[in-house]
Structure formats: structure tokens, C-alpha cells
C-alpha positions as CSV (number, residue, x, y, z in Angstrom):
1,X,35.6,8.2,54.8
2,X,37.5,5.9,52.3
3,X,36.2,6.0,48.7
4,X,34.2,3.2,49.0
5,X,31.8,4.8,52.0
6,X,31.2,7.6,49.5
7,X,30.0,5.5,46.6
8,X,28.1,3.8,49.4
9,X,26.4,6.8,50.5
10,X,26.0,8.9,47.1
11,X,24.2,5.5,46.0
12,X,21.8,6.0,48.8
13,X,21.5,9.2,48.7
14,X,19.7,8.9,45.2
15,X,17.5,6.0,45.8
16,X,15.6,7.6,48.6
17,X,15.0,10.4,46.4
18,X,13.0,8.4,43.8
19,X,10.7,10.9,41.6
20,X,13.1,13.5,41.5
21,X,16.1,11.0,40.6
22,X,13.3,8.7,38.0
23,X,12.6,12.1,36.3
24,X,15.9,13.1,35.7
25,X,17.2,9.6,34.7
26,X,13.9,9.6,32.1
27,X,15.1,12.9,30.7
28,X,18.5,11.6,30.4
29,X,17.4,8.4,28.9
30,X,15.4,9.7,26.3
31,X,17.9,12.2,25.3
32,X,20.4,8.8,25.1
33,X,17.6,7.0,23.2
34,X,16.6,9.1,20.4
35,X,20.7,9.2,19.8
36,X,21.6,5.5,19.8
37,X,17.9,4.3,18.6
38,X,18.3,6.7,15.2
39,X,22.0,5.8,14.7
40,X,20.9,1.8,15.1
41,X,18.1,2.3,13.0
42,X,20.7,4.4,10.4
43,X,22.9,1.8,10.3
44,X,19.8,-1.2,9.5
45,X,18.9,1.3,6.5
46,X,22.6,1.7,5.4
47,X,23.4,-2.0,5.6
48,X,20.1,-2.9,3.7
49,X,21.2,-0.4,1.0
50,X,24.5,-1.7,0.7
51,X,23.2,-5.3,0.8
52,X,20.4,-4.0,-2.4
53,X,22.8,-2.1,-4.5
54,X,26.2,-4.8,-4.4
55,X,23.8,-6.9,-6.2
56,X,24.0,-5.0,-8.6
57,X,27.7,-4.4,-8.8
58,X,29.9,-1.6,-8.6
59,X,31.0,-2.1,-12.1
60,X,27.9,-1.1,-13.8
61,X,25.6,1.7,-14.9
62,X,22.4,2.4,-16.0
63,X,20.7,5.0,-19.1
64,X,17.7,7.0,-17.4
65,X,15.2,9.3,-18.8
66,X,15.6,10.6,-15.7
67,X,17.0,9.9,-12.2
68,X,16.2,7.7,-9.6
69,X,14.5,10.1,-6.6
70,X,16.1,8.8,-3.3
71,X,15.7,10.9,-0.7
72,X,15.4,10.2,2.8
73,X,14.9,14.5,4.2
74,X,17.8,15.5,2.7
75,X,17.3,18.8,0.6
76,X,18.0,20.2,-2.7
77,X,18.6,18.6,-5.8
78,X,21.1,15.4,-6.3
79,X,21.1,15.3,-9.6
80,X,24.1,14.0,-11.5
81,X,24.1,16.1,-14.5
82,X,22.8,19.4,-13.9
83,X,22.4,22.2,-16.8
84,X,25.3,25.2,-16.5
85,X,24.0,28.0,-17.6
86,X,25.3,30.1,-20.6
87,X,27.4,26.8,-21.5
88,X,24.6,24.7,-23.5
89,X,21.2,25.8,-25.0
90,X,18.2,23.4,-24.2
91,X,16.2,22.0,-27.4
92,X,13.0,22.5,-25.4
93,X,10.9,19.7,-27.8
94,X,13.8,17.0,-26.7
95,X,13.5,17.6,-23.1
96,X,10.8,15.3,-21.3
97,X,10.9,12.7,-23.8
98,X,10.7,9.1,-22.5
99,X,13.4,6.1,-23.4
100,X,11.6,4.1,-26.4
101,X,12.1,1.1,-27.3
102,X,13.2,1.8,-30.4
103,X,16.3,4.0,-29.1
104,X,16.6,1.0,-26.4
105,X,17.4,-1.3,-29.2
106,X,19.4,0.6,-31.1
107,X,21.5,1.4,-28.0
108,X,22.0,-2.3,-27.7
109,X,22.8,-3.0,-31.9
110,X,25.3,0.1,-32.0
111,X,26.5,0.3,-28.5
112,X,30.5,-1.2,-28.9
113,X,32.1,-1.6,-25.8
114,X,32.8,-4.3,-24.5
115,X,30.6,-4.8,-21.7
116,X,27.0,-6.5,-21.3
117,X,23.7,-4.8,-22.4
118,X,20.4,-5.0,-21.0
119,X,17.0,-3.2,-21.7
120,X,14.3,-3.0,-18.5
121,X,11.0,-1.4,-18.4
122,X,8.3,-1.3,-15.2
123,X,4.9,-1.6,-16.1
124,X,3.2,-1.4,-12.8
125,X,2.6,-2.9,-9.3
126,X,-0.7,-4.1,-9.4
127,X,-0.3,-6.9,-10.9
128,X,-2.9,-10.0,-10.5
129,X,-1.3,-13.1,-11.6
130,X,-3.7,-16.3,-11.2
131,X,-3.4,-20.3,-11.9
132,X,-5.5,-23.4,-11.4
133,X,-8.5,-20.7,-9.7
134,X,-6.2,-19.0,-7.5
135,X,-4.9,-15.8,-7.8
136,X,-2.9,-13.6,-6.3
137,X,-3.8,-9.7,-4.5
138,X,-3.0,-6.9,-7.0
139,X,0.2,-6.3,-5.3
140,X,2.9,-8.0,-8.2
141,X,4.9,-5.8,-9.9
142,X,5.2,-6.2,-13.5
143,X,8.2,-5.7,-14.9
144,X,9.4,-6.5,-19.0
145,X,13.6,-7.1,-19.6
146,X,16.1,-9.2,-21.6
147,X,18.4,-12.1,-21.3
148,X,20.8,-9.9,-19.4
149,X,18.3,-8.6,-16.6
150,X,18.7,-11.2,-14.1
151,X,22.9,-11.1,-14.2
152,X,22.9,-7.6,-14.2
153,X,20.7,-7.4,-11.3
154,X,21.8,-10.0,-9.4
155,X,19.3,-12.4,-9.6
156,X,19.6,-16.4,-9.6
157,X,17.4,-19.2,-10.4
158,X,15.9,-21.5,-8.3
159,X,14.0,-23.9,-10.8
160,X,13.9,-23.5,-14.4
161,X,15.6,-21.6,-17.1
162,X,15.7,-17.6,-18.2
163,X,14.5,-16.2,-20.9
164,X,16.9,-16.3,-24.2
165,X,17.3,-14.4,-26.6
166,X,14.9,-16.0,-29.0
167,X,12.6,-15.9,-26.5
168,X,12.3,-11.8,-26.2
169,X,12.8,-11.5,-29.6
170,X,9.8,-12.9,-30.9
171,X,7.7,-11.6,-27.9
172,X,6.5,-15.1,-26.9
173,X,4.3,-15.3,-24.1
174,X,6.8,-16.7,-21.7
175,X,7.6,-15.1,-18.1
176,X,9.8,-15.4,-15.2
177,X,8.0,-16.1,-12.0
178,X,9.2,-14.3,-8.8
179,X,9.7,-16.5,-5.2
180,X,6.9,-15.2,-3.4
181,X,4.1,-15.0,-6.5
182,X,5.7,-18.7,-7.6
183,X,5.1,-19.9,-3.9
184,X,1.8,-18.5,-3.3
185,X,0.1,-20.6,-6.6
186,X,2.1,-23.6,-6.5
187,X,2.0,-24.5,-3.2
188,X,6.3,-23.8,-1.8
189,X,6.9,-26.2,-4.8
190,X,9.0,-23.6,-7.6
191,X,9.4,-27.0,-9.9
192,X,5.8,-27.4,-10.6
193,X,5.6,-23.8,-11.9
194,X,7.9,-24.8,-14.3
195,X,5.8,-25.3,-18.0
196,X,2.8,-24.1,-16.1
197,X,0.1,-21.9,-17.7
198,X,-0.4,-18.7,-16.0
199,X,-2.7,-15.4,-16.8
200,X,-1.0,-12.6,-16.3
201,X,-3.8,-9.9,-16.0
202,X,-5.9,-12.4,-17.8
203,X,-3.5,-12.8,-20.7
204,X,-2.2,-16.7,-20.7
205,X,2.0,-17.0,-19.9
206,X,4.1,-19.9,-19.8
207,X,6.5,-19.6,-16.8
208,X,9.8,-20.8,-17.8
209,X,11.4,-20.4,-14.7
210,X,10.9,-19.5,-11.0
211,X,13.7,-16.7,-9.2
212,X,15.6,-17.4,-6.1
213,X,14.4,-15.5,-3.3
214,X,15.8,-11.7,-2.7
215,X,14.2,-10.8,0.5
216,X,12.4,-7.3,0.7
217,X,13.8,-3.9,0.4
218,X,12.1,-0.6,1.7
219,X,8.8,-2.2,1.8
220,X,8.9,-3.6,-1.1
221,X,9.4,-7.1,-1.8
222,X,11.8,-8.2,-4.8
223,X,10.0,-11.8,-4.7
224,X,6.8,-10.4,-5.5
225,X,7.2,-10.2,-9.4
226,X,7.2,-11.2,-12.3
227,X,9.4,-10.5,-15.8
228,X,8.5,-10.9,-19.0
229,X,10.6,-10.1,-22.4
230,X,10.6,-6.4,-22.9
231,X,9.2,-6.6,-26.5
232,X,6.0,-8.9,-25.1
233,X,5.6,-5.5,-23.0
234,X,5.3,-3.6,-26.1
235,X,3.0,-6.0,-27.4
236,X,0.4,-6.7,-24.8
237,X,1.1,-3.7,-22.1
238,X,2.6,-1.1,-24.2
239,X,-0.2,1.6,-22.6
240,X,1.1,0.9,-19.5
241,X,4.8,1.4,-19.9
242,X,6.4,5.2,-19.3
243,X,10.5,4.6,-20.4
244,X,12.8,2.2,-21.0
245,X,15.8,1.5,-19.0
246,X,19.2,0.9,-20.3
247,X,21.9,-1.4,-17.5
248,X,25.5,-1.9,-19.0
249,X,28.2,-3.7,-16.9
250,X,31.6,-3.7,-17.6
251,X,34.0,-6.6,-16.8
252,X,36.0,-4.7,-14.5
253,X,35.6,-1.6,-12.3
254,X,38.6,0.2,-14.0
255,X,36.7,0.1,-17.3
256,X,33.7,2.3,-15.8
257,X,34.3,5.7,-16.6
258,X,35.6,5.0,-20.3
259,X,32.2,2.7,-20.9
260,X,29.9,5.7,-19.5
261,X,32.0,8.1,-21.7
262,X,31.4,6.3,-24.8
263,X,27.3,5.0,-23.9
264,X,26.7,8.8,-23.4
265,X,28.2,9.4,-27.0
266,X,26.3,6.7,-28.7
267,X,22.8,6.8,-26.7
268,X,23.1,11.1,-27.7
269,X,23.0,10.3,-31.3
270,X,20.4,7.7,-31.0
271,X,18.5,11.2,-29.0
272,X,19.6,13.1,-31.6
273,X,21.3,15.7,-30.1
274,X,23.7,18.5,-31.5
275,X,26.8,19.4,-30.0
276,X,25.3,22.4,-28.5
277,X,22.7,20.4,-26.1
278,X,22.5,18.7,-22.8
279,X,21.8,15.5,-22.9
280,X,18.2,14.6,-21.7
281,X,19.0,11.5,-20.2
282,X,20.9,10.3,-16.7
283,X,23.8,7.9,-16.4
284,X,23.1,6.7,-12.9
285,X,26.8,4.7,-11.7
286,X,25.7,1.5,-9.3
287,X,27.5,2.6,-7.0
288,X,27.0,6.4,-6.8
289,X,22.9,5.7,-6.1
290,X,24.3,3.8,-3.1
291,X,26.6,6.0,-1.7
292,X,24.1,9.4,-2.7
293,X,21.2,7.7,-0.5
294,X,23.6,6.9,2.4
295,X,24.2,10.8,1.9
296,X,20.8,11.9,1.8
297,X,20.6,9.6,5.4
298,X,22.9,11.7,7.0
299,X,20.9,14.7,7.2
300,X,18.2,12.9,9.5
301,X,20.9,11.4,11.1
302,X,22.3,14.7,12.4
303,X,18.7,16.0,12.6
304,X,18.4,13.8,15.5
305,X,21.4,13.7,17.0
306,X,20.9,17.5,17.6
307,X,17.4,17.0,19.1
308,X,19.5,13.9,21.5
309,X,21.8,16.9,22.5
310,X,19.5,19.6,23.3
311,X,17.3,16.9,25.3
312,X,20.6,16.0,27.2
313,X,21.4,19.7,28.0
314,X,17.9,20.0,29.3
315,X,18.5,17.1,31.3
316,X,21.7,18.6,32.8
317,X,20.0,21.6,33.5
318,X,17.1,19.9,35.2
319,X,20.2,17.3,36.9
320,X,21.7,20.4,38.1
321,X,18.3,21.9,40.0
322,X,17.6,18.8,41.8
323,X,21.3,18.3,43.1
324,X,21.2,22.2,44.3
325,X,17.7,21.0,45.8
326,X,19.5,18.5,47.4
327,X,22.1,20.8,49.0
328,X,19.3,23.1,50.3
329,X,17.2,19.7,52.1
330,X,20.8,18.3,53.2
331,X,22.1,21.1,54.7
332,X,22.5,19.9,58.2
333,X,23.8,17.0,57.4
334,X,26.6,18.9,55.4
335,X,26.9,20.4,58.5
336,X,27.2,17.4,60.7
337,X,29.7,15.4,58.3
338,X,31.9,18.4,58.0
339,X,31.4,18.6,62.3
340,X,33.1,15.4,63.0
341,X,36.2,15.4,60.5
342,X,34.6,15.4,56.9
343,X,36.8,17.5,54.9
344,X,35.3,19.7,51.5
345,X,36.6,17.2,48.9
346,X,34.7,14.3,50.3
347,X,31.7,16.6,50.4
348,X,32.3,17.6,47.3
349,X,33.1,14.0,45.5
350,X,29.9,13.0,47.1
351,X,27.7,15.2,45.4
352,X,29.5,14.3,42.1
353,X,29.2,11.0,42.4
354,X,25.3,11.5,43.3
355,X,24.8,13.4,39.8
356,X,27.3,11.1,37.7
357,X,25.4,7.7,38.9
358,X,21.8,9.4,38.2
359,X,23.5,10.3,34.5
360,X,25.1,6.9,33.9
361,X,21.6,4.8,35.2
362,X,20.1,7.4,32.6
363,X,22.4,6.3,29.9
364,X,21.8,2.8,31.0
365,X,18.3,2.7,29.9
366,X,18.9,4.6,27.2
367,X,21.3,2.5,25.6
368,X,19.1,-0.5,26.3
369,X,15.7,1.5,25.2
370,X,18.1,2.8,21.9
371,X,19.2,-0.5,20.5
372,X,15.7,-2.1,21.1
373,X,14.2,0.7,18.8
374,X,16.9,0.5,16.3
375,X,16.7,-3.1,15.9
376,X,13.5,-3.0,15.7
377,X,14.1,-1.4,12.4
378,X,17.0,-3.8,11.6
379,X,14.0,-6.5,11.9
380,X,11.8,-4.8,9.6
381,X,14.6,-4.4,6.7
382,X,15.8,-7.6,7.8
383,X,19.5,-7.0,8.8
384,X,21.9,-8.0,11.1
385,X,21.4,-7.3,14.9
386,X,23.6,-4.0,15.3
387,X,24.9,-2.5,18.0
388,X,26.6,0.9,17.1
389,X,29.7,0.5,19.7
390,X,30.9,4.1,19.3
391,X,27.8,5.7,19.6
392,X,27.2,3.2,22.9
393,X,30.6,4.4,24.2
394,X,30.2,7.8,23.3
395,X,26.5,7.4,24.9
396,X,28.6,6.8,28.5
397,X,31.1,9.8,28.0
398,X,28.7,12.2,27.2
399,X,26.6,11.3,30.4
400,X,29.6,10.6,32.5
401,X,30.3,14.5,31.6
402,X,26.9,15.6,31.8
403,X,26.6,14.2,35.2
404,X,29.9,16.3,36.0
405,X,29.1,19.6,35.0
406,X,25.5,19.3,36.4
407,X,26.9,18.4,40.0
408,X,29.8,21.0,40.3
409,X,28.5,24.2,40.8
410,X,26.2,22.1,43.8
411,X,29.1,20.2,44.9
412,X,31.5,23.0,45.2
413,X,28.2,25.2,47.2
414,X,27.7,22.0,49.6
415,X,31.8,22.0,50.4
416,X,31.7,25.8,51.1
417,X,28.8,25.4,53.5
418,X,30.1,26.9,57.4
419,X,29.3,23.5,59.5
420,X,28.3,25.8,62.3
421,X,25.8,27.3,60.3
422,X,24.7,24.3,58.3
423,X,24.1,22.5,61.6
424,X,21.8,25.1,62.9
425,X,20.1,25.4,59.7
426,X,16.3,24.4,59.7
């Protein structure tokens, strides 16, 4: 028998066995699946945080009251500054206390690096903004900031201008318009909005200019808002705001660490903190919340590539029964192969062959099952069809080899059968 013959027959061989071979290849496949689905969907979420946070730039930095909380099942805490003990004493009635806006501004007046400034603040995210008697749901995040906010978070216009200087200054009811809420009231047309009258949780804005689109994020969508000057906040939504937010960005990456240095110097003694305290605040790098959530990923993603493993080696054990089944119901015609010439190895290569192509028809539908799932994710972040190559490739090895140790020990039994004995077996 050449090689092809015992392809031929192997391939057979496993199609008349149907439930036995569609269980094993399901087992298989799911194993396969969970792997290359999760490592698609991974690398969706990894891309879409890369895609959120280079907006920002890797050059900048932001002033917390306290850090941003992104987890995705990692454990423990991530903080970036965390208290060492017997080194600094806390001033318990300075820990808790929100960003004002007093200490924003005089961050901004006595901050001297050369770099821009910008001062944020969320209000909340159920927003209703209406015009003309329509409205829109209580969905819109509110959000107050300066000049600076939209070049410091990567933001452009599509119609209109931004707010100035003058205009935060004196808290004039003006406001920035966000694609979706500017769409949804003026009909897909972001140059009527321009001059237009708004109410703003029943408090009358003019909207000075409309954002470009920015897609969504996480579930949230970054067109759904609207900005307003951070001292018009204080004004006419002051109950609703928690902290401020401080964003610097320097001109180049290099400058970074020296610009954090000296905005954690200057923003202490606007805290008014000794030498011998912790400062109460978090300098959150651009660039570090990126790379610390694509961290915190990393624990699901080897979560469930353990669970993809164990499945596998349940499927090898189960691969493994079957094939020894098959030596038991096959026994004769062992037997009669071996009677007129077959030699052990063909026996043996035959049985291999049976369990590689039920592990590789597994992985098959895996993959294909995987890469649905995970792009199904990649759809709802709205990223780039992926296809995880290595994982795809490593897929095939690892069921190539699973396939190999399951049908050995059955192999190497069928080529030791006695032909003599094998042919009278019933």
C-alpha cells in the first residue's frame, strides 16, 4: 500500500464512523474555538484601546483626584503611586479631597513648563439636550473644559468654531455640540447647528460649533456629548460636578518625565502639602493607561487559553478511546491486512493518520467558529477584521500533535495484533 491508499483509507475509515468522529471533532473544536475566538476578540479590544488612547498622545499627562479604574478581571491594585509605609505620614483631613476649581486654575496661572494646559470636569451622562420641540433621550454626557480640551483629546471640528478663551472665562452660555446629539436635532446637517439656540437641561446654549465624529468606545459613544466652558459648569451645574481634571501635553515625548516632575511640585503646593506627605492626587501618563489596560487584558486572555487547553486534553483523551474502540471493532480486518502482506508500520500510520485528520477537521471548524466570534467583537468595537495568524497556526500544531499522541498508544496496539488471532477474532 503506497501512502496515498492509506490516506485513502484512514479518510474512510472516519467518515463511516460519524457520531463517534462528530463528537470528538466538536470537542476538539470547541477547545480550538474558545482559544482563537478570545485571542480575536483580545486583539478587537487591544486595537480599539490603542486607536482611543493615540488620540490622546503619548506626550501627555493628566492631574487626577484619583485614578482611572480599568480593569478587565485582572486583580489587585494598579495604582501608580502607592503609599510606602514608614516613609511618609498621611494628613488624614487632605486625603479624599476632590480637584476644585480653584486649585485647577491656579494650576494653570502658576504651572511653568512649557507645555499646554487644559482643565476638564464630567458632569453626568444623562444629559437631555432639546431644539425646535425635539429632544434628545437622557443618554448625553455632559462634560465642562477649556480652549485646550479638544487638542489635547484629539478632537476636530466639523462645522463651526471652539470655544476661546474669552468664551470660558466669562462663563457664557455657549457649548460645543457632539456628532451624534448635533445630528439627531438638526437633521445630518452640523452647519445649521451653528448659532442655534439649544436647552441644555432646560437652560438655553448657543452652540458655537459641532465636533467631527469619534466613533464609540466600550459602549460608549464619544459623539454623544456635549462641552461647555468649565466655569459655566461651576455656574449652572456646580451640584453636579465631583473633581476637576488637569491634561498637560508637552511638545515632545522626551520632555515627559521632567514636565510630570515639575506639575507634581507645583499642583502639591497648590494641595498644600508638607514635605512629609503623599501627594493625594494621580499623574496618570497617556500612554501608561493604555498599556496598564492592555495588561489588565492579559489575565482573561490566559484565563481562557487555559480553559482552550484543558478542553483539548479532554479531547485527546476522549480521541484516544474512540481510536482504541476502533482497534477492538477492526480487529479482523487488522488481521486480514496484515494476512496478505501489510506490514506494522502501514498499520500503524493508518491509525495515525485516522486520529490526526479527526484533530485537524476539529481545528478546522474551530478556527472558522473562533474568528467568527472574535470578529464579532471586532464589529461591536468597530475595528479591523483580524485574523490572529499565530494563534491560527499554532491552532494546527497543537491539533496536528494532539491527534498524534491520542493515536499512538492505539496504533502501536493495532500493529502488535497476531494476524492469526486477529482474523479469528469475533
Amino acid at each position: 500500500m503506497n501512502t496515498r491508499d492509506i490516506f485513502s483509507l484512514a479518510y474512510r475509515t472516519v467518515r463511516s464512523n460519524k457520531l463517534r468522529t462528530g463528537i470528538t471533532i466538536g470537542i476538539i473544536a470547541l477547545g480550538i474555538f474558545a482559544i482563537i475566538g478570545i485571542n480575536t476578540g483580545i486583539r478587537a479590544i487591544q486595537q480599539k484601546l490603542s486607536e482611543s488612547f493615540s488620540t490622546m498622545g503619548a506626550n501627555g499627562f493628566t492631574i487626577r483626584f484619583k485614578e482611572r479604574q480599568i480593569r478587565f478581571g485582572g486583580g489587585g491594585r494598579s495604582d501608580l503611586k502607592v503609599a510606602k509605609k514608614g516613609k511618609k505620614k498621611e494628613k488624614t483631613s487632605n486625603l479624599g479631597k476632590p480637584i476644585t476649581i480653584d486649585q485647577a486654575d491656579a494650576f494653570k496661572r502658576y504651572y511653568s513648563f512649557p507645555a499646554t494646559t487644559g482643565v476638564s470636569v464630567f458632569v453626568n451622562r444623562n444629559t437631555i439636550i432639546s431644539y425646535d420641540g425635539k429632544k434628545t433621550t437622557p443618554n448625553v454626557l455632559l462634560l465642562g473644559a477649556d480652549e485646550n480640551y479638544l487638542i489635547l483629546n484629539g478632537f476636530t471640528l466639523s462645522a463651526g468654531r471652539n470655544l476661546n478663551q474669552a468664551d470660558v472665562e466669562s462663563a457664557r452660555n455657549f457649548c460645543l455640540l457632539g456628532h451624534d446629539v448635533a445630528n439627531k436635532l438638526f437633521k445630518q446637517s452640523a452647519e445649521k447647528a451653528v448659532n442655534a439656540i439649544i436647552r441644555v437641561n432646560d437652560i438655553p446654549y448657543r452652540v458655537v460649533g459641532v465636533l467631527g465624529s469619534r466613533g464609540s468606545s466600550f459602549g460608549f459613544s464619544r459623539d454623544n456629548v456635549v462641552i461647555l466652558g468649565y466655569k459655566n459648569i461651576d455656574k449652572n451645574f456646580s451640584n453636579n460636578v465631583s473633581s476637576y481634571t488637569l491634561a498637560v501635553m508637552t511638545d515632545n515625548l522626551a520632555e515627559v518625565n521632567e514636565a510630570m516632575g515639575e506639575a507634581e511640585g507645583t499642583f502639591r503646593a497648590i494641595r498644600k502639602l508638607n514635605t512629609t506627605e503623599e501627594s493625594n492626587f494621580v499623574l496618570d501618563r497617556n500612554d501608561a493607561i493604555a498599556e496598564r489596560a492592555m495588561n489588565s487584558l492579559r489575565y482573561i486572555t490566559i484565563s481562557i487559553s487555559a480553559i482552550g487547553f484543558i478542553t483539548l486534553m479532554g479531547a485527546a483523551i476522549a480521541l484516544m478511546n474512540i481510536m482504541l474502540v476502533s482497534v477492538n471493532e477492526r480487529t479482523r480486518e487488522v488481521g486480514l491486512i496484515k494476512a496478505i502482506g501489510g506490514k506494522k508500520r502501514v498499520i500503524r500510520i493508518q491509525f495515525l493518520l485516522e486520529a490526526v485528520i479527526i484533530s485537524l477537521i476539529g481545528a478546522g471548524f474551530g478556527i472558522i467558529l473562533g474568528l467568527i466570534g472574535g470578529n464579532l467583537v471586532a464589529m461591536l468595537f468597530k475595528t479591523s477584521f483580524l485574523i490572529p495568524w499565530d494563534w491560527v497556526l499554532s491552532g494546527i500544531v497543537i491539533c496536528t500533535i494532539v491527534g498524534l499522541l491520542a493515536g499512538l498508544y492505539p496504533a502501536l496496539k493495532a500493529g502488535r495484533l497476531n494476524p492469526i488471532e486477529a482474523l479469528r477474532y469475533e
